[in-house]
C-alpha positions in Angstrom: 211.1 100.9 -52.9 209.0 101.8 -50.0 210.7 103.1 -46.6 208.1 104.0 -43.9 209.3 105.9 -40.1 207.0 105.0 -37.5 206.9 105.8 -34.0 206.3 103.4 -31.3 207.0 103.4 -27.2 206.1 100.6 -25.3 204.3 102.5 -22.9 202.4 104.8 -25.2 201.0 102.8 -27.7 197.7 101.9 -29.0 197.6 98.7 -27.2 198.5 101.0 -24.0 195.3 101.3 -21.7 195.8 105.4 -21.6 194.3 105.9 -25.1 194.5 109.8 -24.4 198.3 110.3 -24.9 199.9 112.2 -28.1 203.3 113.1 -29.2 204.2 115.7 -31.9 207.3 114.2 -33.7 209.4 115.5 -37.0 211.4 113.3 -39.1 214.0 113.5 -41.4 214.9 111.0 -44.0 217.8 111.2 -46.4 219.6 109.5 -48.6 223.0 110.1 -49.0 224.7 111.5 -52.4 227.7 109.2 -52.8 228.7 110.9 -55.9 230.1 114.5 -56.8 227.5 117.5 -57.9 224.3 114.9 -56.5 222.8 116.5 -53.9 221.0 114.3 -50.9 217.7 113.2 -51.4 215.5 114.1 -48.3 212.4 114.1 -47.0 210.4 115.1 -44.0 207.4 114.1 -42.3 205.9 115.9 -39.0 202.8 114.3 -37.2 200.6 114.3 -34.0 201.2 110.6 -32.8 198.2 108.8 -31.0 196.3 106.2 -30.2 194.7 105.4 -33.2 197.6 107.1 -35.6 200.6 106.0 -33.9 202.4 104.5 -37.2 203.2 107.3 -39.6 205.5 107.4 -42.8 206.1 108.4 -46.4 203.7 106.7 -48.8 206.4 106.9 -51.6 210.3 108.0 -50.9 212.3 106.7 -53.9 211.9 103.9 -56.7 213.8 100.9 -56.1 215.3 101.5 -60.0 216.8 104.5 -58.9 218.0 103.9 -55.7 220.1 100.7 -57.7 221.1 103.0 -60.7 224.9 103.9 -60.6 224.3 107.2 -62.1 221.5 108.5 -59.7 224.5 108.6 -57.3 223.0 106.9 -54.3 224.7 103.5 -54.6 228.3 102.8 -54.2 230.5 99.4 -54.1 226.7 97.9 -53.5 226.3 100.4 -50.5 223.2 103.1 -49.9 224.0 105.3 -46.9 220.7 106.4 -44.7 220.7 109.3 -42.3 217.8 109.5 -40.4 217.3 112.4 -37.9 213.7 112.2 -35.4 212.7 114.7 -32.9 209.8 114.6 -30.5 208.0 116.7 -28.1 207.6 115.1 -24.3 204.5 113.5 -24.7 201.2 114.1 -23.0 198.7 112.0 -21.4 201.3 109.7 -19.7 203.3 109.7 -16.2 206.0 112.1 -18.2 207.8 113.2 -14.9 208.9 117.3 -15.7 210.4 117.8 -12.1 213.0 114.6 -12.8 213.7 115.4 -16.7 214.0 119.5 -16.2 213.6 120.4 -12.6 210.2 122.4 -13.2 207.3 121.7 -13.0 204.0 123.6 -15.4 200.7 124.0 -14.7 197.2 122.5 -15.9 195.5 124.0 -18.4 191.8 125.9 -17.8 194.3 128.4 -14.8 193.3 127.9 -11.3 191.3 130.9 -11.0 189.5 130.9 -14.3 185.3 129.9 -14.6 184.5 127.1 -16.9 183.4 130.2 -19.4 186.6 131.8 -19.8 188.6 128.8 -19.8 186.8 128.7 -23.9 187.8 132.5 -24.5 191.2 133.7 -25.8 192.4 136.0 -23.5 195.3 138.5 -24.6 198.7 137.9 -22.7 199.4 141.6 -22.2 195.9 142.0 -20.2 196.7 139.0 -18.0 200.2 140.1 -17.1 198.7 144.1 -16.3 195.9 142.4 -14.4 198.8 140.2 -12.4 201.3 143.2 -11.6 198.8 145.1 -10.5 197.2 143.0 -8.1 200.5 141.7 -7.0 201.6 145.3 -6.3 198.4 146.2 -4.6 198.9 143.4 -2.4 202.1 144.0 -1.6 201.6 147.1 0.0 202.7 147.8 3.6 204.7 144.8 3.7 208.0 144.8 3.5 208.3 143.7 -0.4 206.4 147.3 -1.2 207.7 148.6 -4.1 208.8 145.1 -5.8 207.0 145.2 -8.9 207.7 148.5 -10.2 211.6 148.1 -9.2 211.7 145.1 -11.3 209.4 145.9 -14.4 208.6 149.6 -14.2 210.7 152.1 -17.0 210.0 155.2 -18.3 209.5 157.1 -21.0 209.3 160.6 -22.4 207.0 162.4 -24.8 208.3 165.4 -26.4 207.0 168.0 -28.7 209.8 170.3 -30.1 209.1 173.4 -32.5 211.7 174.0 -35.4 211.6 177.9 -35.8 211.2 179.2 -32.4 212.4 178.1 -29.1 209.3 176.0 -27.6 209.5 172.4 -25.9 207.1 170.7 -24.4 207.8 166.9 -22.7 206.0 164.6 -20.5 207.5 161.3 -18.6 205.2 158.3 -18.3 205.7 154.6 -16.6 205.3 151.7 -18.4 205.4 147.9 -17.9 205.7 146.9 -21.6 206.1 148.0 -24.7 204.0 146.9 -27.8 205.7 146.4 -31.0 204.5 146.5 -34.4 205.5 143.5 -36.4 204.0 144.2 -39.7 206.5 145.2 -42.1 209.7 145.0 -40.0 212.4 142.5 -39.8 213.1 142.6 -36.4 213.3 144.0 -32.4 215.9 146.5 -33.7 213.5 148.1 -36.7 209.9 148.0 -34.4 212.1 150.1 -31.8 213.2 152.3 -34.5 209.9 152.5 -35.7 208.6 153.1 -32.0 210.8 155.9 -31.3 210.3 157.6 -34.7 210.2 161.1 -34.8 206.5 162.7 -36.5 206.8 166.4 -37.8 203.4 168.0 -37.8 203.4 170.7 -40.4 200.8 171.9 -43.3 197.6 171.5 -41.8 198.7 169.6 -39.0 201.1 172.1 -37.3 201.2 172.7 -33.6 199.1 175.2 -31.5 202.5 176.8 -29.4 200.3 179.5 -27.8 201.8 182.9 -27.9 204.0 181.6 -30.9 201.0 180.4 -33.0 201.2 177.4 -35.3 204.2 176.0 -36.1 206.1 173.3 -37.4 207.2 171.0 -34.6 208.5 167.4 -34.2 207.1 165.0 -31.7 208.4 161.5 -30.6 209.6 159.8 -27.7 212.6 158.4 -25.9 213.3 156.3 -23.1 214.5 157.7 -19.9 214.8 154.4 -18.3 214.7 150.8 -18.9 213.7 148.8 -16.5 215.2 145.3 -15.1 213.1 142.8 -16.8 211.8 144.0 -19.9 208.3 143.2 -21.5 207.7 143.0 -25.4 204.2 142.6 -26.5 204.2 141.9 -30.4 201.2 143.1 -32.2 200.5 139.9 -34.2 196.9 140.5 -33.8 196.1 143.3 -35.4 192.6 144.7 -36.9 192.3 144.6 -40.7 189.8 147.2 -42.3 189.6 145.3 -45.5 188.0 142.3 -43.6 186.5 144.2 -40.8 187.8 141.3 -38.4 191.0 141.1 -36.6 193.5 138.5 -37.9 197.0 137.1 -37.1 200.2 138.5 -38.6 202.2 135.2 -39.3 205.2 137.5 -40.7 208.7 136.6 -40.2 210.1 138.7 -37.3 213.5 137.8 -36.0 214.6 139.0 -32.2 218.1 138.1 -30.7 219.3 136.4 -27.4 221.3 139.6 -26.9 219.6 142.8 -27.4 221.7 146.2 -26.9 218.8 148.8 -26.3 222.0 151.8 -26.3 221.0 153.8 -29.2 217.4 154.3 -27.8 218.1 154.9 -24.1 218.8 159.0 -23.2 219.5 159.3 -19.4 222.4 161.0 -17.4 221.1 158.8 -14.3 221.8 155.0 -15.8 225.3 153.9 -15.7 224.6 150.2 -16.9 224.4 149.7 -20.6 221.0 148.4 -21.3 222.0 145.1 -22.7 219.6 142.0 -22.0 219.5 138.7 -22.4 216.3 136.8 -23.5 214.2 134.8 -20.9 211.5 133.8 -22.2 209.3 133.5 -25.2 205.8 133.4 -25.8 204.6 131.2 -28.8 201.0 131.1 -30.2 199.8 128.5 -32.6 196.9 128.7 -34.6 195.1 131.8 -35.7 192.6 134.8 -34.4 190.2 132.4 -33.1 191.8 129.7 -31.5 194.9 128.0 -31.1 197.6 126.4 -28.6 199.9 128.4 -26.2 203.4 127.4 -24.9 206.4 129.0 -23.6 209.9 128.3 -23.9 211.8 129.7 -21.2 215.8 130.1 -20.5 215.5 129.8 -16.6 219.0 130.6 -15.4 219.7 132.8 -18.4 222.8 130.5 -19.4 221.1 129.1 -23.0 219.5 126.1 -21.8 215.8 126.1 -22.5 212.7 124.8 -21.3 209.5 124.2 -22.7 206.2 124.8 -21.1 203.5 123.4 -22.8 200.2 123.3 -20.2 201.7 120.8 -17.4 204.1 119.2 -19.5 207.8 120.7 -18.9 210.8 119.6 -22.1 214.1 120.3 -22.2 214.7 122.0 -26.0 217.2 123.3 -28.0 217.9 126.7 -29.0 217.1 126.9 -32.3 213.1 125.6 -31.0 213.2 128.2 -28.9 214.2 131.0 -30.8 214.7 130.8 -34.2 211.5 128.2 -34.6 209.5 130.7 -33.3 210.6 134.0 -35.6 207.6 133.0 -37.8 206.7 133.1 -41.6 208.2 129.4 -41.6 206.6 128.8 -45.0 209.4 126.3 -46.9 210.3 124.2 -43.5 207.5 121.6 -42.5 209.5 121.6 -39.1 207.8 124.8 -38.3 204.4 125.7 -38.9 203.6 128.4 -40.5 201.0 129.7 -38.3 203.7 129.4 -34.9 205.6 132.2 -33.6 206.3 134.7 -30.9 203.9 136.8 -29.5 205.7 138.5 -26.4 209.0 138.2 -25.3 210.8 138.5 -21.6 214.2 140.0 -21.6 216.3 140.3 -18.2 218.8 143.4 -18.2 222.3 141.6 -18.0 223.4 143.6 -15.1 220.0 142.6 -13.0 220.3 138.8 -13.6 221.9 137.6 -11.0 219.3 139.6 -8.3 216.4 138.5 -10.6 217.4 134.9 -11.1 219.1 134.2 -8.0 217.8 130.7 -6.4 214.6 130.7 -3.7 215.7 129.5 -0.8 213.6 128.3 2.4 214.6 131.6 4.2 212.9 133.7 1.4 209.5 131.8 2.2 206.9 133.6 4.5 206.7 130.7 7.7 202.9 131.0 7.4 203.0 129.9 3.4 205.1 127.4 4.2 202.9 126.1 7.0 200.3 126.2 4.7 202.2 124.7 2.3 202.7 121.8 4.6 199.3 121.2 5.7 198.2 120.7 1.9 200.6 118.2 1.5 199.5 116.5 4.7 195.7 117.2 3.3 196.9 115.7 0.1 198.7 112.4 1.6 195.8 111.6 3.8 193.5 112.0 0.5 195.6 109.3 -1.6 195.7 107.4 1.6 191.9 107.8 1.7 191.6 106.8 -1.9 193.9 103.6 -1.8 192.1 102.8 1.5 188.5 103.7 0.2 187.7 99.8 -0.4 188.2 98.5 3.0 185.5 101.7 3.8 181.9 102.3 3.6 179.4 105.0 4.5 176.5 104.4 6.9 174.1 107.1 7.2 171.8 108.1 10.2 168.8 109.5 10.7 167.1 109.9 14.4 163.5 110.8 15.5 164.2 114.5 14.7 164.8 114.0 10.7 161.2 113.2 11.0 160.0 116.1 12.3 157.8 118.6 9.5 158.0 116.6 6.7 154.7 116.7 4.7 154.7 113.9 2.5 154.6 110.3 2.8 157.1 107.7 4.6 159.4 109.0 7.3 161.5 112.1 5.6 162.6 113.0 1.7 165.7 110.9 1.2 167.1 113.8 -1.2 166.3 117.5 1.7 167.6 115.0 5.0 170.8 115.8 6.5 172.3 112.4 7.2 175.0 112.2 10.3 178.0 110.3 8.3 180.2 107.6 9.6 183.2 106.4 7.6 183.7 102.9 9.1 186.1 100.0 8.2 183.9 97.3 6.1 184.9 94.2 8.2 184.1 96.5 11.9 181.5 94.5 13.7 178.4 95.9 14.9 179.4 96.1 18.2 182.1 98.5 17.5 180.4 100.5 15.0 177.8 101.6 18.1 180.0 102.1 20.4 181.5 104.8 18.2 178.4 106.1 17.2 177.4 106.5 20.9 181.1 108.4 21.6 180.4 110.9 18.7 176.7 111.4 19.5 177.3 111.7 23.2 174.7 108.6 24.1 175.1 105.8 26.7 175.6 102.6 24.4 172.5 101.0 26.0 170.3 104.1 25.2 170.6 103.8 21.3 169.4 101.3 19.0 170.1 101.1 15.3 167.3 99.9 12.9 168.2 99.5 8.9 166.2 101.5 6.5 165.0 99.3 3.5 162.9 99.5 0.7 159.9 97.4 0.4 159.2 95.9 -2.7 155.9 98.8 -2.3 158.6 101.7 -3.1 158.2 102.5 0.9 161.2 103.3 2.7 161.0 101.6 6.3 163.3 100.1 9.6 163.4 96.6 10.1 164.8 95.1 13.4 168.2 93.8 14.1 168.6 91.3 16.7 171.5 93.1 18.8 172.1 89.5 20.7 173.2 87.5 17.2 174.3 90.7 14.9 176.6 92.5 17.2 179.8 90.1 16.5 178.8 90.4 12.4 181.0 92.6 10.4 179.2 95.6 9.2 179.1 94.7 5.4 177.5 91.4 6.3 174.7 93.2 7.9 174.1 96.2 5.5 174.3 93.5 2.7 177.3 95.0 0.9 175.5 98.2 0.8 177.0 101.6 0.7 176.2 103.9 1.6 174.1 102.3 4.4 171.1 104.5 6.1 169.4 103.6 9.6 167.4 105.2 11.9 168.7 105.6 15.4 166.4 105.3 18.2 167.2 107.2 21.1 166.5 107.5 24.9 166.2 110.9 25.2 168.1 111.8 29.1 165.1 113.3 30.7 162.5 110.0 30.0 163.8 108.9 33.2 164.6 105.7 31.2 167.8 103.8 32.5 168.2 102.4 28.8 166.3 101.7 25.6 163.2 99.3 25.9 163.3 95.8 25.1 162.0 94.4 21.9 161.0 90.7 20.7 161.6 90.3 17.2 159.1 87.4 17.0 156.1 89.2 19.3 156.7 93.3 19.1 156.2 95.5 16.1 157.7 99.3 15.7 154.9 101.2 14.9 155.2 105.1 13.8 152.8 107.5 14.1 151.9 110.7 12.3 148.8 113.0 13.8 147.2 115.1 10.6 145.3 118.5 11.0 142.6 118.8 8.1 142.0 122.9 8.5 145.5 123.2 7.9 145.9 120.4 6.0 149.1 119.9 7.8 150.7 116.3 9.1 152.8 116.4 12.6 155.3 113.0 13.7 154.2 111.8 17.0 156.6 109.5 17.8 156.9 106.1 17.6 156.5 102.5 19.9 156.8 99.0 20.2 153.5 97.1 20.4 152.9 93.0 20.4 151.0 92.0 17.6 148.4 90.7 18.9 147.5 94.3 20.6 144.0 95.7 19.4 144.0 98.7 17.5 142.1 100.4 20.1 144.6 100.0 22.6 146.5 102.7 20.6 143.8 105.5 21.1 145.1 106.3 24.3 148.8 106.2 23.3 147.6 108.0 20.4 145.8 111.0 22.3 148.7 111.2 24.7 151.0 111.6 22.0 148.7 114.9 20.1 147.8 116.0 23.7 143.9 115.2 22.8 141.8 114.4 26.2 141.7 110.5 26.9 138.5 109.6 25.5 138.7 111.9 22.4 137.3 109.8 19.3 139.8 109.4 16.3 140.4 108.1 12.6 143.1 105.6 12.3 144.9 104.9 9.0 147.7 102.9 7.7 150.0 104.7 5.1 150.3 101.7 2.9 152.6 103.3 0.3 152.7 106.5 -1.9 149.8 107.6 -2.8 147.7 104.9 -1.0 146.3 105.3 2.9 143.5 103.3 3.9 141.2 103.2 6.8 141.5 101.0 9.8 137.6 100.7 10.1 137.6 98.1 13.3 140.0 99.1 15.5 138.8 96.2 17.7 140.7 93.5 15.9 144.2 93.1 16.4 146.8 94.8 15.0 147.8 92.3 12.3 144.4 91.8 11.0 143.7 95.2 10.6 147.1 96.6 8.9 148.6 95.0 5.7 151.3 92.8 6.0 151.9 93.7 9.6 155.8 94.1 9.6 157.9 96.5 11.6 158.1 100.4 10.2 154.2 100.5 9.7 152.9 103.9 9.8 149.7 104.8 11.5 147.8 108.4 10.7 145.3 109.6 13.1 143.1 112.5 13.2 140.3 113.6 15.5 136.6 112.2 14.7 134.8 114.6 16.2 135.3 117.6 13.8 133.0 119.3 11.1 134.4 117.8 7.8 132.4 119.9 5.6 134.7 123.1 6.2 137.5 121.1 5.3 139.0 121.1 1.9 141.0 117.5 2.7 138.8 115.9 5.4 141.0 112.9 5.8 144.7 111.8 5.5 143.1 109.9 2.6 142.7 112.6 0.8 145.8 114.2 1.7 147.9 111.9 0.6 145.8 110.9 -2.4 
C-alpha cells in the first residue's frame, strides 16, 4: 500500500504564473491502533513546497498485507481509521495579506538602511539593538520624550568585592540594557541567572590586594539593584571554540518560560513590584555560524496569542511554535529542526505592561510625521496611478540651439552628456496641443518655436527633419513620432531680442535647414554657429557671407567649406559655385556645413582642416 500527502492551492501552484512562492509544511500521518497494547503507526514528513516540488509524500508508509492482517491491529469489522494532522507556514511570494490575517504588518528583508554589502553579512542582534537605543536616545534629547529609552530598558547592577577575615567591601553600580546568558551546559533562564550571579572566591594565588589589610581571601559577584521594564536576554549560542579555532553555534536544549519570577536575584529596598515578566518576544535563528534564516515570534498584547515575523510575511501561530519549538536541541522531532532555536528573548515586567503595550493612538503621533506620513501616501497613489496610466504616456525629449553649444565631436551633441527638457504627454494629444504646452513651460509665444524630429539616417547620423505644421498639427503625437518613446526633437527658437515677430517660414519642397559649425585649427577646437533655412537651389557661395557673419570674420574673408557626411567622414565642398544640392550629398534637411578660414598658415597647425579633425 502506498499513501502519498501532497500539498496543493489553487493559487500557488506550479501551473500558477508566480513560480517564486514556497510554503514550509509538516505532516502527520497515522494509522490508528484498533486493538489493545498496539500502539499507532505514524509518520511525519516536513518540506519546503514550490514550484517545481509542490507534491510531496512518503515513498513507502505500510504494506497492504499488514494493514489487512487482523493481528497487526489496524483493521476492525473491515475498517482502518486515518488521522491525518497538516500544518503550514503563511506562504511567501504570493498576495498573503498580514494586515487582514494578524493586524501587522513585517518588513522586507535587506533593512531599509542597510548597503547592498551588509545585507550578505550576519550581523549580531545584540549590536543592532545597542546601535538602535542609542541613536534613539541621542535623538531624543531635548524633546519632550528625553529620558524614554533608559526608563523603559535601562536596570542596574552591582559589582561587589567582599573580604572574609577582615572588614573590607568594595562595590560598584553599572547600567545595562541586556544581559547575555550562557547557554552551554544549562537547562534553562533560571540556571544561566544563577550561573550569572555566581559568587567567585579569589584565594591561593589569586587573593585580593585590600591595601592596608594585604592579600586576602575575598568573594566577588554581582546582584541586581534594579530591573528594568522591558527586559533583554541575549543567549550566547555563538560562542568561540578553541579546539576548532572558529566560532560555532550552540544548538543545546535551553528551556525559558512565559512567566519568569526574577525575585531571588533582585536586592533593592527601592522596588516595591515583584520582578515578574511575561515573555514578548522571541528571537529564532536557523541555520549555523555562517548563515541562516531569522524570524521572530512575537506575543503583541502580552495575552498568549502569537505572531510570527518572518521578513514581510506576518502568521498567526501557536504557542507551542513559539516557545517550546524554539528551546532547541530538537533532535528526535522532524517538526523542529535541529539547528532552530532562540537566540534573545524580550520580556515585559508584568506591572509595566499595560504603559508599554498600551495602543498608539493618532494623538500620540507628532502632526509633522503624520503630515509626512500623508504626503507619501499621496506620493505613492499618484505613482500606481502613474504606473497603470503609463501606457496612454510617452516621453518626448528636447533639445534647443544651446545643447549644441561646445560639443567637440561630430553631429549636433552626445546623445548620452545632453540634458534633455522632458515632457510626459498623453499618446493620442495632437501636435497642436503638445506645443502649446511646450510654449507655456518654456515661456515662448506659440508662433516663435518650431519642433523638428531628431532621426537617424541609415549613415549612423543623428539629424532634424521637417514637419509640416499645416497637415501635422491635428495628428496625435504617437502617429507622428512613429510610436516612438521616448521621442527627441530639436526646438528652434526666436530668441526675444531678433526683433523677429515669429519664427521664419519654411517650404518643405524648396528650403533646406542647414547647420553650421566654424573650426579653429591652432586650437583644434570646433564652435556652433547657428543654423538657417536656405532654397536648394542657393549656391554655396552665397553662404560665405552668412558664414562670416556668423564667426564675425570681415565680409570678404576667404574660407573652407565642408560637409560632415557622417562619423568619421567630412569632405570638401571644392566648388562652392554650384548649387547647394550638387555640391553636398544627398541634400536633405539637418546637413552640417564646417567652415574655417583659408587664409591661414597651415604648416603650424597640427590638424589643418576639419578633415583631419574629425578623421
Amino acid at each position: 500500500m502506498k499513501i502519498s500527502i501532497s500539498r496543493s492551492n489553487g493559487s500557488v501552484n506550479s501551473e500558477n504564473e508566480q513560480g517564486t512562492w514556497s510554503c514550509n509544511a509538516i505532516a502527520d500521518l497515522k494509522l490508528i491502533s484498533q486493538k489493545e497494547g498496539v500502539e499507532n503507526f505514524s509518520r511525519k514528513i516536513q518540506h519546503l513546497f514550490y514550484s517545481k516540488e509542490n507534491d510531496w509524500g512518503f515513498s513507502h508508509f505500510m504494506t497492504w498485507s499488514d494493514v489487512l492482517d487482523p493481528e497487526k491491529g489496524f483493521i476492525k469489522d473491515d475498517t482502518v481509521i486515518l488521522e491525518v494532522s497538516v500544518s503550514a507556514d503563511a506562504p511567501h511570494g504570493v498576495s498573503w495579506d498580514s494586515k487582514k490575517h494578524t493586524g501587522y504588518v513585517g518588513l522586507k528583508n535587506q533593512g531599509a538602511t542597510w548597503e547592498t554589502l551588509d545585507s550578505f553579512m550576519q550581523h549580531d542582534v545584540q549590536e543592532l539593538c545597542r546601535v538602535l537605543l542609542d541613536n534613539m536616545e541621542s535623538k531624543m534629547k531635548g524633546t519632550c520624550v528625553e529620558g524614554t529609552i533608559p526608563r523603559l530598558f535601562e536596570g542596574k547592577m552591582t559589582s561587589f568585592l567582599r573580604c572574609k577575615h577582615v572588614n573590607y567591601t568594595s562595590s560598584r553600580k553599572e547600567p545595562f540594557y541586556d544581559i547575555q546568558l550562557n547557554v552551554k551546559g544549562k537547562k534553562n533562564i533560571i540556571e544561566s541567572f544563577k550561573d550569572y550571579c555566581a559568587t567567585e572566591t579569589l584565594d591561593g594565588e589569586n587573593k585580593y590586594d585590600a591595601g592596608e589589610y594585604g592579600l586576602q581571601e575575598a568573594e566577588k559577584g554581582i546582584f541586581f539593584s534594579s530591573l528594568p521594564p522591558v527586559l533583554h536576554l541575549h543567549l550566547l549560542r555563538f560562542q568561540y571554540d578553541p579546539l576548532t579555532d572558529q566560532n560555532i553555534k550552540i544548538n543545546d536544549r535551553f528551556e525559558f518560560p512565559e512567566k519568569l519570577n526574577l525575585e531571588e536575584f533582585l536586592k533593592s529596598e527601592e522596588e516595591t513590584d515583584p520582578p515578574v515578566y511575561t515573555l514578548h518576544a522571541v528571537l529564532v535563528h536557523s541555520g549555523d555560524n555562517h548563515g541562516g534564516h531569522y524570524v521572530v515570534f512575537i506575543n503583541p498584547k502580552g495575552d498568549g496569542k502569537w505572531c510570527k515575523f518572518d521578513d514581510d510575511v506576518v502568521s498567526r501561530c501557536s504557542k507551542q511554535e513559539a516557545v517550546d519549538h524554539n528551546f532547541g536541541g530538537n533532535e528526535d522531532d522532524i517538526t523542529v529542526k535541529h539547528c532552530t532555536n532562540a537566540y534573545m528573548l524580550v520580556y515585559i515586567r508584568d506591572s509595566a505592561i499595560a504603559d508599554v503595550l498600551q495602543p498608539v493612538t493618532e494623538q500620540d503621533i507628532p502632526d509633522q510625521l503624520v503630515e509626512r506620513l500623508s504626503e507619501e501616501r499621496r506620493q505613492e497613489t499618484l505613482r500606481r496611478k502613474e504606473r497603470n496610466e503609463a501606457h496612454l504616456y510617452m516621453t518626448v525629449q528636447i533639445v534647443t540651439s544651446d545643447s549644441f553649444c561646445g560639443h567637440q565631436g561630430t553631429d549636433l551633441f552626445d546623445p548620452d552628456k545632453i540634458n534633455y527638457r522632458c515632457f510626459k504627454v498623453k499618446k493620442m494629444s495632437t501636435l497642436r496641443d503638445f506645443m502649446e504646452l511646450v510654449a507655456e513651460q518654456m515661456k515662448y509665444p506659440l508662433e516663435m518655436i518650431r519642433p523638428w524630429p531628431l532621426i537617424y539616417r541609415t549613415n549612423q547620423t543623428c539629424r532634424p527633419v521637417a514637419v509640416d505644421l499645416e497637415v501635422d498639427s491635428n495628428k496625435s503625437i504617437i502617429d507622428i513620432a512613429d510610436s516612438t518613446s521616448p521621442w527627441t526633437i530639436f526646438l528652434e527658437t526666436v530668441e526675444p531680442d531678433s526683433g523677429l515677430p515669429c519664427i521664419q517660414e519654411f517650404d518643405k519642397e524648396s528650403d533646406v535647414l542647414l547647420f553650421f559649425k566654424l573650426y579653429d585649427p591652432k586650437n583644434k577646437r570646433m564652435s556652433y554657429c547657428g543654423h538657417t533655412y536656405m532654397s536648394i537651389n542657393s549656391r554655396a557661395r552665397s553662404l560665405v557671407p552668412i558664414l562670416n557673419d556668423r564667426a564675425g570674420f570681415p565680409e570678404d574673408t576667404e574660407l573652407l567649406l565642408f560637409e560632415e557626411v557622417k562619423p568619421n567622414v567630412v569632405e570638401r565642398i571644392e566648388n562652392i559655385d554650384l548649387p547647394l544640392e550638387k555640391v553636398l550629398d544627398e541634400l536633405m534637411d539637418g546637413d552640417i556645413i564646417v567652415f574655417q578660414r583659408a587664409d591661414i598658415n597651415f604648416a603650424d597647425c597640427e590638424l589643418p582642416t576639419a578633415k583631419e579633425y574629425f578623421r
